[in-house]
Backbone as CSV, one residue per row, in Angstrom:
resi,resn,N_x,N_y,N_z,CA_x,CA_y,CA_z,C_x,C_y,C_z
1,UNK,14.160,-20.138,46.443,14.880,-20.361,47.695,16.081,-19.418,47.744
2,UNK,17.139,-19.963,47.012,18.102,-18.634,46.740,19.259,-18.802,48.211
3,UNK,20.815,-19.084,47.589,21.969,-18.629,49.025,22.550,-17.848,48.873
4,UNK,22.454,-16.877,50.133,23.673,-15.787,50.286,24.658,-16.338,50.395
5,UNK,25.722,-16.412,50.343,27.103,-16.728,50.969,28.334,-15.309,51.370
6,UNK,28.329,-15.358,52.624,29.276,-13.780,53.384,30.324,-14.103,53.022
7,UNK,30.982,-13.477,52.422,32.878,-14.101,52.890,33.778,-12.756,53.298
8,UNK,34.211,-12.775,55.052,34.610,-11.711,55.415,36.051,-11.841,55.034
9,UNK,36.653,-10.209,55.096,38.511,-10.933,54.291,39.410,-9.447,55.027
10,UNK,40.173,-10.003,55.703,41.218,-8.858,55.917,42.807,-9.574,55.513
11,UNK,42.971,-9.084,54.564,44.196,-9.336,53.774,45.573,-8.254,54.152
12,UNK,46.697,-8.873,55.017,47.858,-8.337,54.979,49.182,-8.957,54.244
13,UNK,48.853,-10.258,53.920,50.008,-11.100,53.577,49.503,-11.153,52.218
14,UNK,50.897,-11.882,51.637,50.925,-12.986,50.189,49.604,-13.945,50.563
15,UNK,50.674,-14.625,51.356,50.153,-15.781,51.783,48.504,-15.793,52.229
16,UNK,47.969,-15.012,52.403,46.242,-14.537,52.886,45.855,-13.867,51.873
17,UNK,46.851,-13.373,50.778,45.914,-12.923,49.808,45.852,-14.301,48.775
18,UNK,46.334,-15.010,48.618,46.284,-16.619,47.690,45.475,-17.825,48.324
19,UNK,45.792,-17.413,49.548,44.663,-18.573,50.379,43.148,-17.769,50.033
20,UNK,42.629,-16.589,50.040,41.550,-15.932,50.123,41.234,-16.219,48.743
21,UNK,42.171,-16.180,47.673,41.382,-16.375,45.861,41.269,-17.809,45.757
22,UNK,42.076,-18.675,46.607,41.661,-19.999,46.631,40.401,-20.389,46.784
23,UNK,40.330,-19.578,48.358,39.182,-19.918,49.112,37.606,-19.703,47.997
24,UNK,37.833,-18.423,47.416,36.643,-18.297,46.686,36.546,-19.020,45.425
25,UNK,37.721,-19.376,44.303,37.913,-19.741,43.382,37.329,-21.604,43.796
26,UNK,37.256,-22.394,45.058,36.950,-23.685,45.196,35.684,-23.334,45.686
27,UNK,34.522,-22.290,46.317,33.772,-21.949,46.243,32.480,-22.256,45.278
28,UNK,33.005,-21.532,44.230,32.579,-21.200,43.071,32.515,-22.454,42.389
29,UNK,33.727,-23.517,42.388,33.914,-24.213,41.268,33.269,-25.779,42.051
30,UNK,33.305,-26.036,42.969,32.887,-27.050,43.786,31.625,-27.282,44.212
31,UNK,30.324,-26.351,43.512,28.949,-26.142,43.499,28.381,-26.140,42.473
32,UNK,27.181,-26.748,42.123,26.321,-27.062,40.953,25.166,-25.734,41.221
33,UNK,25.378,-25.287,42.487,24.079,-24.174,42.953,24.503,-22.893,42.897
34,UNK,23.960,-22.270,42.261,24.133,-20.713,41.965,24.252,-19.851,43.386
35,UNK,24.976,-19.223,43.716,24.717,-18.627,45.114,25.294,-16.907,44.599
36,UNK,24.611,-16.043,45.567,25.218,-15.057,45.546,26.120,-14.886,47.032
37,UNK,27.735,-14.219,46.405,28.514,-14.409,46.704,29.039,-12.757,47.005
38,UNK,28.989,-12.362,48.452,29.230,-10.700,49.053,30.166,-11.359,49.883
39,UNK,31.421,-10.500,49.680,32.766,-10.450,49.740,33.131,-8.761,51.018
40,UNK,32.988,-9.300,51.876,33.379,-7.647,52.954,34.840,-7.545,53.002
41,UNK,35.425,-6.940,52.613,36.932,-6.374,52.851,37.182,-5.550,53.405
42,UNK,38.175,-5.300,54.140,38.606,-4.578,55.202,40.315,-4.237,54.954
43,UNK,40.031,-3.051,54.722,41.817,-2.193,54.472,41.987,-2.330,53.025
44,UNK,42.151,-3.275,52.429,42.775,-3.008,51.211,41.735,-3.381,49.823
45,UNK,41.889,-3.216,48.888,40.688,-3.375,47.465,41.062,-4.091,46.340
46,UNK,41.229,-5.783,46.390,42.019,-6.355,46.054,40.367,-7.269,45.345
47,UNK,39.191,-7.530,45.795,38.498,-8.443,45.376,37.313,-7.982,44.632
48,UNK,36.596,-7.060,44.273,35.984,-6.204,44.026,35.367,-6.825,42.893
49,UNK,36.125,-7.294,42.400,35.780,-7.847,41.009,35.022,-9.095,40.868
50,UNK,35.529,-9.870,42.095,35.016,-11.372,42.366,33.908,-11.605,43.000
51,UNK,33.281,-10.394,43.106,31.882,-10.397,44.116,30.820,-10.139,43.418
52,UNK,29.370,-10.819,44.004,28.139,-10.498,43.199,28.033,-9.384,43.526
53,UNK,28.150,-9.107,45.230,27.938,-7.728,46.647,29.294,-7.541,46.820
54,UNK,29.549,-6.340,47.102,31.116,-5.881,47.867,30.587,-5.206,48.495
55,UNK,31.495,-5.223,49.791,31.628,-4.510,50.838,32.609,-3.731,51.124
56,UNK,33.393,-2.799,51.164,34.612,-2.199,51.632,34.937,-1.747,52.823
57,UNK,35.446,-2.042,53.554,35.634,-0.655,54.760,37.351,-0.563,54.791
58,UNK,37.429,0.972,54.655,39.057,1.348,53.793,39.633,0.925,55.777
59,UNK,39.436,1.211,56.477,40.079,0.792,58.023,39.412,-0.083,58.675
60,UNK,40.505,-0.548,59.810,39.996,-1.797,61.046,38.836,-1.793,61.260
61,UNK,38.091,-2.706,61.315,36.960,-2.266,61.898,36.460,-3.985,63.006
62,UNK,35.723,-4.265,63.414,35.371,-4.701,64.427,34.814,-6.238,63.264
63,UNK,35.457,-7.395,63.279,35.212,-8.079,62.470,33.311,-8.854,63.020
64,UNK,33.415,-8.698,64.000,31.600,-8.855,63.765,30.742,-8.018,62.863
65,UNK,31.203,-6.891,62.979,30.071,-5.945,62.240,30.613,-6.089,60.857
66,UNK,31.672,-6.275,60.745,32.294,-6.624,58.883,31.007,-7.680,58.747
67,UNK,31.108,-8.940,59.512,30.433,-10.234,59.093,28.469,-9.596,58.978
68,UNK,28.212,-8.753,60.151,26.909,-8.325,60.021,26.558,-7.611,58.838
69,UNK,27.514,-7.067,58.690,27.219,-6.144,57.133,26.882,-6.651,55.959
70,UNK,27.445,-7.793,55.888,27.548,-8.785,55.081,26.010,-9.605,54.885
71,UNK,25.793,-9.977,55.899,24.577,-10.522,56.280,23.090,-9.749,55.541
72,UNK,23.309,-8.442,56.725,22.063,-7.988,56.001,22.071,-7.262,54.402
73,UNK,22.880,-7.419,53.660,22.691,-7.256,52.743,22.290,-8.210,51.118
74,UNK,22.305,-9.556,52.364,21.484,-10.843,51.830,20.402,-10.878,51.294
75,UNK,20.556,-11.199,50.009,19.292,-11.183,49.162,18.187,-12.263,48.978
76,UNK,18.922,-13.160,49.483,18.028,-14.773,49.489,17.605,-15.231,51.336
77,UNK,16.933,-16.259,51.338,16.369,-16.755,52.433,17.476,-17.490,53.094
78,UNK,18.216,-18.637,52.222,19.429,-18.705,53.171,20.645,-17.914,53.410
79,UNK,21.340,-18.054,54.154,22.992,-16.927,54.204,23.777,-17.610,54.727
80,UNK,24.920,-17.658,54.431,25.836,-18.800,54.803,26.817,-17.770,55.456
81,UNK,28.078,-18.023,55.715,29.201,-17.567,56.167,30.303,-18.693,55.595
82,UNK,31.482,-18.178,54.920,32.486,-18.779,54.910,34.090,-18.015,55.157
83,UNK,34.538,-18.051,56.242,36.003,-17.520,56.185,36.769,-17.845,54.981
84,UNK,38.055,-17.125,54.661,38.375,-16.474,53.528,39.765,-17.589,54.316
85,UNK,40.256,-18.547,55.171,40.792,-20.202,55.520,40.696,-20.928,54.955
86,UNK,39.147,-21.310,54.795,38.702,-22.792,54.635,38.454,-23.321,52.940
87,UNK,38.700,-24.164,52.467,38.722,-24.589,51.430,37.539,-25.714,51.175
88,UNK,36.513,-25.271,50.170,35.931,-26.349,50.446,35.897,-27.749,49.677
89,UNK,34.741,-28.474,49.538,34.897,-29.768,48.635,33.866,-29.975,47.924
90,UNK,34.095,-30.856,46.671,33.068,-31.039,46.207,31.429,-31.161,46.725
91,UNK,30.299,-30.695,46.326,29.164,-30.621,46.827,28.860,-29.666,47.960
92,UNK,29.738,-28.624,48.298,29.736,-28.626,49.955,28.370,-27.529,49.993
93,UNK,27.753,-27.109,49.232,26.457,-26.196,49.206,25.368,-27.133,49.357
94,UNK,25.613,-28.082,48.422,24.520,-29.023,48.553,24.476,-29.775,49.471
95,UNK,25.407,-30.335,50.365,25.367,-30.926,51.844,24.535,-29.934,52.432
96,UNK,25.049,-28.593,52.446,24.314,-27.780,53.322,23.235,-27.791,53.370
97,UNK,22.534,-27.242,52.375,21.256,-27.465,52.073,20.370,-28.746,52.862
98,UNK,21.283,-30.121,52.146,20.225,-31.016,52.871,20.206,-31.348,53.596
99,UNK,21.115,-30.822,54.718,21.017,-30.924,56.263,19.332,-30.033,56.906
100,UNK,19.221,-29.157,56.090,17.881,-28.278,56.325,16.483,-29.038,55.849
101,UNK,16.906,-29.982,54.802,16.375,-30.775,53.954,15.568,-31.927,55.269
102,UNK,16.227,-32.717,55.737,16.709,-33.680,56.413,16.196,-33.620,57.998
103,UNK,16.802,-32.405,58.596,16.525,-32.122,59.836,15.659,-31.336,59.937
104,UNK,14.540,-31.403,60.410,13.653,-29.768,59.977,13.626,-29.235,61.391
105,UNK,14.306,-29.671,62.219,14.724,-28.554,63.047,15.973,-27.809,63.403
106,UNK,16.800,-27.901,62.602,18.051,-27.373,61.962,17.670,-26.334,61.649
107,UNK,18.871,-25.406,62.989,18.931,-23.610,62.923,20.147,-23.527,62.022
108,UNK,21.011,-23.931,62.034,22.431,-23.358,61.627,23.056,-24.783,61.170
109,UNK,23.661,-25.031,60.156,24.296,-26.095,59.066,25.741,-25.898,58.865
110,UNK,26.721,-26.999,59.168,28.242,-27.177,59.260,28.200,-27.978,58.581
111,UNK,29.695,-28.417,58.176,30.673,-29.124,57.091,31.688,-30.084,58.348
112,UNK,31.832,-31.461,57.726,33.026,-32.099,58.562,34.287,-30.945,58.080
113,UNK,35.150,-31.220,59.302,36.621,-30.431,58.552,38.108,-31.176,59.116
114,UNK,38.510,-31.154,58.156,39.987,-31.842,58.737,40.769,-31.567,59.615
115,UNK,40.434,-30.012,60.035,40.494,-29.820,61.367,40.636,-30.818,62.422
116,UNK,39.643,-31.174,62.723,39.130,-32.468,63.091,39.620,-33.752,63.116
117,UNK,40.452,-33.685,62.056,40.695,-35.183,61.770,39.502,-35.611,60.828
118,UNK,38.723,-35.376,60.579,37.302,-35.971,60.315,37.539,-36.931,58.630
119,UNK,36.298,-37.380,58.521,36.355,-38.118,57.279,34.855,-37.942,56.630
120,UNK,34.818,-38.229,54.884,33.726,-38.410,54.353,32.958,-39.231,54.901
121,UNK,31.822,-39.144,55.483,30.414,-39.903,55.798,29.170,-39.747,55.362
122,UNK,29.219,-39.882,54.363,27.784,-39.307,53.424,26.424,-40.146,54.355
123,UNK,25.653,-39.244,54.585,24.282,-39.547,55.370,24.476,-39.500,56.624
124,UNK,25.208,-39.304,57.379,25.944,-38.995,58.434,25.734,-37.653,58.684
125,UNK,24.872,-37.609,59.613,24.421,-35.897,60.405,24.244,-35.970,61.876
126,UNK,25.269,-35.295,62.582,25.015,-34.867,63.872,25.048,-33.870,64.485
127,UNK,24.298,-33.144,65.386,24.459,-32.248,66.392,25.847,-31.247,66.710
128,UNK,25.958,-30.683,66.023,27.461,-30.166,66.748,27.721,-28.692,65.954
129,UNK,28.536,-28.080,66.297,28.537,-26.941,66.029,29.939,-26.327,65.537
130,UNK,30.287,-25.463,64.519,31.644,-25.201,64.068,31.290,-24.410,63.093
131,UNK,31.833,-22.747,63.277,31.367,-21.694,61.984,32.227,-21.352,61.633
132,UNK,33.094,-21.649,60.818,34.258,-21.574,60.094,33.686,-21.521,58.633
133,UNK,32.420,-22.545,58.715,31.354,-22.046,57.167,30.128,-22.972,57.761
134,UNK,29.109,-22.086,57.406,27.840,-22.691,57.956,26.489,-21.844,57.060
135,UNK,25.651,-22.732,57.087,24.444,-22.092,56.535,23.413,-21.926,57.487
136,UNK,22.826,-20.841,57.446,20.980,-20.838,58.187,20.255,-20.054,57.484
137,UNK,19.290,-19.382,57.651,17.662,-18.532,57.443,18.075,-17.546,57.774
138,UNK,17.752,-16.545,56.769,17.867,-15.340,56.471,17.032,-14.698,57.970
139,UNK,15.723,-15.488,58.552,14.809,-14.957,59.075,15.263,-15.498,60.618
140,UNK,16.218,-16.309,60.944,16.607,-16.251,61.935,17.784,-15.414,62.424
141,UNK,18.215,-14.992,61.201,19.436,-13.506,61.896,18.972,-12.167,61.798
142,UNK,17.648,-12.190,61.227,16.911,-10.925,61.035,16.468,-11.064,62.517
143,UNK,15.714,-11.972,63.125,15.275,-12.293,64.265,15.740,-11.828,65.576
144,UNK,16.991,-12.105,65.818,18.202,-12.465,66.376,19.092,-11.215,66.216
145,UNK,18.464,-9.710,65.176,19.427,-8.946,64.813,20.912,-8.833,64.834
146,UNK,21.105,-10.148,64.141,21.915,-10.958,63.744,23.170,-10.905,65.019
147,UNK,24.773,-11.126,64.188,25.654,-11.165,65.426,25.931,-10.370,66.721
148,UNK,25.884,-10.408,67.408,25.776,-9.594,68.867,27.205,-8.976,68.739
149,UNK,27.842,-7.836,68.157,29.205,-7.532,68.318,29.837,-7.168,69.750
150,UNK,28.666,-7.096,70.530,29.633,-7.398,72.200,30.439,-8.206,72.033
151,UNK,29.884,-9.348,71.388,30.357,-11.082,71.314,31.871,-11.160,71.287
152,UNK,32.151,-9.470,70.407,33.342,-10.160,69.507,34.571,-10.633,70.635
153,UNK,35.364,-11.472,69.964,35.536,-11.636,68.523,35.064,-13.104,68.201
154,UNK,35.526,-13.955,67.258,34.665,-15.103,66.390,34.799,-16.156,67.807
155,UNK,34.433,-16.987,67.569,34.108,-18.021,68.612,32.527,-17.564,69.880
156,UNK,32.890,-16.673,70.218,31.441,-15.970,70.997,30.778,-15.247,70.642
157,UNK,30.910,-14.857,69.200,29.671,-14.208,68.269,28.640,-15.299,67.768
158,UNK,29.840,-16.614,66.895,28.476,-17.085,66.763,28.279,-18.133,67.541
159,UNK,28.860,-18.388,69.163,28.135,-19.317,70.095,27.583,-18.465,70.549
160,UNK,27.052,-17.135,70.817,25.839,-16.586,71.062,24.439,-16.388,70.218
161,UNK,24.895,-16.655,68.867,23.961,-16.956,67.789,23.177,-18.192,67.986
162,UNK,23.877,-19.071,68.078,23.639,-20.796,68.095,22.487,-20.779,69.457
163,UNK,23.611,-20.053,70.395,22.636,-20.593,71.621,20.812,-19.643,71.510
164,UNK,21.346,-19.002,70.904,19.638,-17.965,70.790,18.626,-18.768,70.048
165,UNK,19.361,-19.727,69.016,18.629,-20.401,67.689,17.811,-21.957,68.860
166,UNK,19.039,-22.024,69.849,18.332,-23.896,70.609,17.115,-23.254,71.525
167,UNK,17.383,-22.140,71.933,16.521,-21.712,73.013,15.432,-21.038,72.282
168,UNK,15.027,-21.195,70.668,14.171,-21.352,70.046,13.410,-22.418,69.717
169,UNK,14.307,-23.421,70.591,14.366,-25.222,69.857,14.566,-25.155,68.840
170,UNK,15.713,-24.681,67.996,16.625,-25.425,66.740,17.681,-25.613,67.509
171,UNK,18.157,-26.583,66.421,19.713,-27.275,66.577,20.842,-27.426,65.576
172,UNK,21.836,-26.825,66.035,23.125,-26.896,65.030,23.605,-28.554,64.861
173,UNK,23.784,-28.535,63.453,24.331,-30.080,62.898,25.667,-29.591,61.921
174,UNK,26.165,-30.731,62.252,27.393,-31.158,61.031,26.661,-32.199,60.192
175,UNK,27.248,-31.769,58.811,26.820,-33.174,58.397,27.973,-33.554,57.496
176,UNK,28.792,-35.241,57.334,29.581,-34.836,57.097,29.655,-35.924,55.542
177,UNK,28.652,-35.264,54.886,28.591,-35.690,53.323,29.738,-34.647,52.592
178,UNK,30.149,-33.892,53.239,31.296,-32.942,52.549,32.727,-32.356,53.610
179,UNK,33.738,-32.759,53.571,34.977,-32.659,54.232,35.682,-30.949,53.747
180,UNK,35.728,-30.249,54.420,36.542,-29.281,53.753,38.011,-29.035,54.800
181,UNK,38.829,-28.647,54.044,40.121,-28.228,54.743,40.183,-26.746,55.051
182,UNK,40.594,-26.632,56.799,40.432,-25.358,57.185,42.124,-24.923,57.456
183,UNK,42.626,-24.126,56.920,44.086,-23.581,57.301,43.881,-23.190,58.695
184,UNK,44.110,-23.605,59.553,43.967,-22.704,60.773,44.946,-21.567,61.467
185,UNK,44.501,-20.754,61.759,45.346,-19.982,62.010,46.087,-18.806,60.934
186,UNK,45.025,-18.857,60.049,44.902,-17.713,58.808,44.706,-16.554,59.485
187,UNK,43.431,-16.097,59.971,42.847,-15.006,59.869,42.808,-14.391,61.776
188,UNK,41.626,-14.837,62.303,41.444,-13.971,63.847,42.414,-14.496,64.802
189,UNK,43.265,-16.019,64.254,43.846,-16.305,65.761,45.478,-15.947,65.673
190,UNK,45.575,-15.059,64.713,46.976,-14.438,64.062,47.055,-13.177,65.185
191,UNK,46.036,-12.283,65.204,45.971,-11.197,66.049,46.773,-11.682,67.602
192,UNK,47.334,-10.863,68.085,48.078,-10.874,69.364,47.374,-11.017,70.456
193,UNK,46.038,-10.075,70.288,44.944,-10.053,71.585,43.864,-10.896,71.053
194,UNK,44.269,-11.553,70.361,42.852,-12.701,70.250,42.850,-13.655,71.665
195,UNK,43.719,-14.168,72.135,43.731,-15.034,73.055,42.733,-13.819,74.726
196,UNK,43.670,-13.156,74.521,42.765,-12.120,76.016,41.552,-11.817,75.473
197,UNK,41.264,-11.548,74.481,39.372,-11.302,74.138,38.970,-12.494,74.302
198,UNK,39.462,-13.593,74.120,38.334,-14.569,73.912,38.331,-15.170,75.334
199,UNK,38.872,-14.802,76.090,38.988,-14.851,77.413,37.762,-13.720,78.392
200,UNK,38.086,-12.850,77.936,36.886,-11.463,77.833,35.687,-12.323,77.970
201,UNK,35.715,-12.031,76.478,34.507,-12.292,75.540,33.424,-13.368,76.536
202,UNK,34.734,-14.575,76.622,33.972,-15.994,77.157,33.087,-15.683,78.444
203,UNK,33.672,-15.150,78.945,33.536,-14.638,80.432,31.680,-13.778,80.450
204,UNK,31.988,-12.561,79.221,30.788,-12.182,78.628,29.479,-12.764,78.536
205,UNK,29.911,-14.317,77.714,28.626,-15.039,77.298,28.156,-15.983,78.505
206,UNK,29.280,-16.126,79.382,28.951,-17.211,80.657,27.694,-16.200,81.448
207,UNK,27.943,-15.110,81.455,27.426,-14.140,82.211,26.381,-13.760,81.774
208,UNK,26.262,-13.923,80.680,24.817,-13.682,79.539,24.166,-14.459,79.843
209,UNK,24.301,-16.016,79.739,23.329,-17.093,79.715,23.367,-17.692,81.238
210,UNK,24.202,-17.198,82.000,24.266,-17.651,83.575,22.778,-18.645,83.879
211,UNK,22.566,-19.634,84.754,21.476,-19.911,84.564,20.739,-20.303,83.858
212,UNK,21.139,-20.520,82.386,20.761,-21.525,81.455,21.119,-22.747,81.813
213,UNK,19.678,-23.315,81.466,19.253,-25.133,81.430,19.811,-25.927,80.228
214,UNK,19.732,-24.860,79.046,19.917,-25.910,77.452,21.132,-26.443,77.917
215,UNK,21.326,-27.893,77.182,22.918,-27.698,77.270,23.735,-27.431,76.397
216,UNK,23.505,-26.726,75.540,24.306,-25.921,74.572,25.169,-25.156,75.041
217,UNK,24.458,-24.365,76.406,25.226,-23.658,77.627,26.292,-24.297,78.207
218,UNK,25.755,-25.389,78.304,27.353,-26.432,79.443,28.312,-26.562,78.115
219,UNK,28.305,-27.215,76.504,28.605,-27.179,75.915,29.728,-26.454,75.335
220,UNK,29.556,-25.116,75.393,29.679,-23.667,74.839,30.392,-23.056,75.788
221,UNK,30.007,-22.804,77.198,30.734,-21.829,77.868,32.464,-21.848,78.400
222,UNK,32.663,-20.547,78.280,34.247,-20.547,78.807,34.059,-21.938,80.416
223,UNK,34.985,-22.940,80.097,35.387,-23.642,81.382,36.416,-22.854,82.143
């Protein structure tokens, strides 16, 4: 079977470079399942060491295609994504997993997060969607030639993913046998023009799926 796990990282601070060795160091230590672990960095060469895969790109670059890069260089059937924020919790690979386990029509696999407010509910799986860290099939982003970087930036890359996966008939679930803590406001919503892209962006995907029935669409789109 075999998991990729992406972890994209643009490091300018202290503070983002200790949250990012966190992030991977509870990774690593909070899983009984072997995963391979490709690390994309962007600007600086600080992790190199901590990766099964590295990625480098010495300048800015367009954080979808950081995350795509990442992707296809996935060696296993599943591939996860985890921002270089979120902290996870005990088991949190193996929740993933058996949400795929469990639901067999499960495109894409989430974590409760305190974000949220949320709480431990072991056996507890619902419908809902949040990629801050998520697992799916190698063969549905090969499919899908993976993130759409029109999309960018995060929020309408992968609600254009999601919505491609329902209008396959799969469905994104949380399941919330594993709680992780997300710092918010680490990484893309620090940028100045994040708020006007995702305004863009939204506008983009309304216009993409215009005329969509799923309601993943009513769900999802810029209101």
């Amino acid at each position: 079977m075999g998991v990729s796990i992406v972890l994209p990282t643009l490091i300018r601070t202290d503070e983002q470079f200790n949250t990012t060795i966190k992030c991977i160091n509870l990774a690593r230590s909070k899983t009984n399942i072997p995963f391979e672990l490709i690390i994309v960095e962007t600007e600086t060469n600080y992790l190199e060491d901590l990766a099964d895969k590295y990625i480098h790109f010495p300048t800015k670059t367009c954080s979808t295609d950081d995350i795509n890069s990442g992707f296809m260089s996935a060696s296993h059937s599943y591939v996860g994504l985890l921002t270089n924020d979120v902290y996870v919790s005990d088991g949190w690979l193996e929740v993933l997993l058996e949400t795929f386990e469990k639901k067999k029509d499960c495109g894409i696999a989430t974590l409760a997060s305190t974000q949220f407010n949320e709480v431990l509910q072991p056996g507890k799986i619902e419908q809902w969607i949040w990629c801050s860290v998520f697992l799916t099939k190698n063969e549905y982003l090969k499919k899908h030639n993976y993130f759409d970087s029109k999309m960018f930036p995060a929020v309408w890359d992968d609600s254009d993913f999601v919505t491609k996966l329902c209008l396959d008939g799969l469905l994104p679930y949380k399941n919330y046998g594993c709680v992780v803590h997300h710092k918010v406001g680490m990484t893309e919503y620090i940028c100045p023009k994040h708020e006007a892209r995702y305004q863009e962006n939204g506008k983009r995907y309304n216009e993409k799926y215009k005329g969509c029935t799923h309601p993943i669409y009513e769900h999802l789109r810029l209101k």
